[in-house]
N, C-alpha and C positions, 0 to 999 in steps of 0.2 A: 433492402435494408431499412424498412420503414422505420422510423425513429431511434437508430443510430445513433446520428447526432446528439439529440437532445439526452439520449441514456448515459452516451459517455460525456457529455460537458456537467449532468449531476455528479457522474463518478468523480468527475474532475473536481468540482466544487465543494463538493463531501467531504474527498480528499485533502484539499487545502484549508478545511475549517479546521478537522480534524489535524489535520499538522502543525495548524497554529495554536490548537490550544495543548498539544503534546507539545509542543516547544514553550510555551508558558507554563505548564506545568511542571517541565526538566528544570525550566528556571529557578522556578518555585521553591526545586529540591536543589540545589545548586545553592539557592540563598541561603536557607535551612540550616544547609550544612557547614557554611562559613559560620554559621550562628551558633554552631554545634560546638562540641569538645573536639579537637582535631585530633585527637587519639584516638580514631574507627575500633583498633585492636584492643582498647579499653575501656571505651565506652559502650553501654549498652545501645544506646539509640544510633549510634553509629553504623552499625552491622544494617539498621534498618532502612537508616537513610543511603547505605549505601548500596543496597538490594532497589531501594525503590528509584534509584539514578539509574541503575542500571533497567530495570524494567522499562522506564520511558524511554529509555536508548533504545533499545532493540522494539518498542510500538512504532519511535519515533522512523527508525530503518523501514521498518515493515510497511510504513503509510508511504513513504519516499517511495520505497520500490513499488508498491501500488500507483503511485501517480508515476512516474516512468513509465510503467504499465499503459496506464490509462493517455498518456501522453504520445506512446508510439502507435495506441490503436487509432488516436486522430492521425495519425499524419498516413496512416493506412487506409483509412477513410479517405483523406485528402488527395491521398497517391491514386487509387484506385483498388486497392490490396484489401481493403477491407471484408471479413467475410469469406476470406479464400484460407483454406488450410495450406499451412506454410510445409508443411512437410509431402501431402498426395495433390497437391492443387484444387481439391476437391470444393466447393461451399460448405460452407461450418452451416449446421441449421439453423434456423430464426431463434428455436427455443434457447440453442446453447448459447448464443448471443445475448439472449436475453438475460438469463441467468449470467451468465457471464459476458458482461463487451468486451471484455478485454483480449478475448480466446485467438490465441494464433493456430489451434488446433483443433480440426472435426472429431468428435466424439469415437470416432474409428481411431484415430490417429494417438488421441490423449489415452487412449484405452489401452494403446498399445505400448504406451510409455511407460506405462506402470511396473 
């Protein structure tokens, strides 16, 4: 598992920049919208502002469950686990680690999930 570590502590940190500036950003529109007409249902920029709250919502989810992600592959690295497909016991290959460090799943096994 030559560099491991170091792929997933970038994912991890990627992860955290990126969640903070989705969390600045949700703010952002948060503030906006107190700035706004608080009638959504009749105002025009309402609809928009409240479309773009919710988009950072669901980014802002989406980066969370990635760093959970990226959070139990360390402690699979830690544990020992890392690199082992969790469903045949088999090694996940180098490349699909690569591509993906997060993988709890040999390319046999994710292939078969579909």
């Amino acid at each position: 598992m030559d560099g491991a570590r170091e792929r997933l502590d970038a994912e991890q940190a990627e992860a955290r920049r990126r969640l903070a500036a989705l969390t600045g950003d949700f703010d952002m529109v948060v503030d906006a919208s107190r700035d706004s007409n608080a009638d959504d249902e009749h105002d025009p920029e309402g609809a928009t502002i409240a479309f773009e709250r919710a988009q950072v919502s669901s980014l802002i989810r989406q980066t969370q469950g990635h760093l959970d992600e990226v959070d139990a592959a360390l402690r699979r690295l830690e544990g020992g686990g890392y690199g082992v497909c969790e469903r045949c016991g088999e090694p996940i290959g180098e490349a699909r680690l690569e591509a993906k460090p997060t993988a709890r799943l040999c390319i046999r096994c994710a292939s078969a999930r579909r």
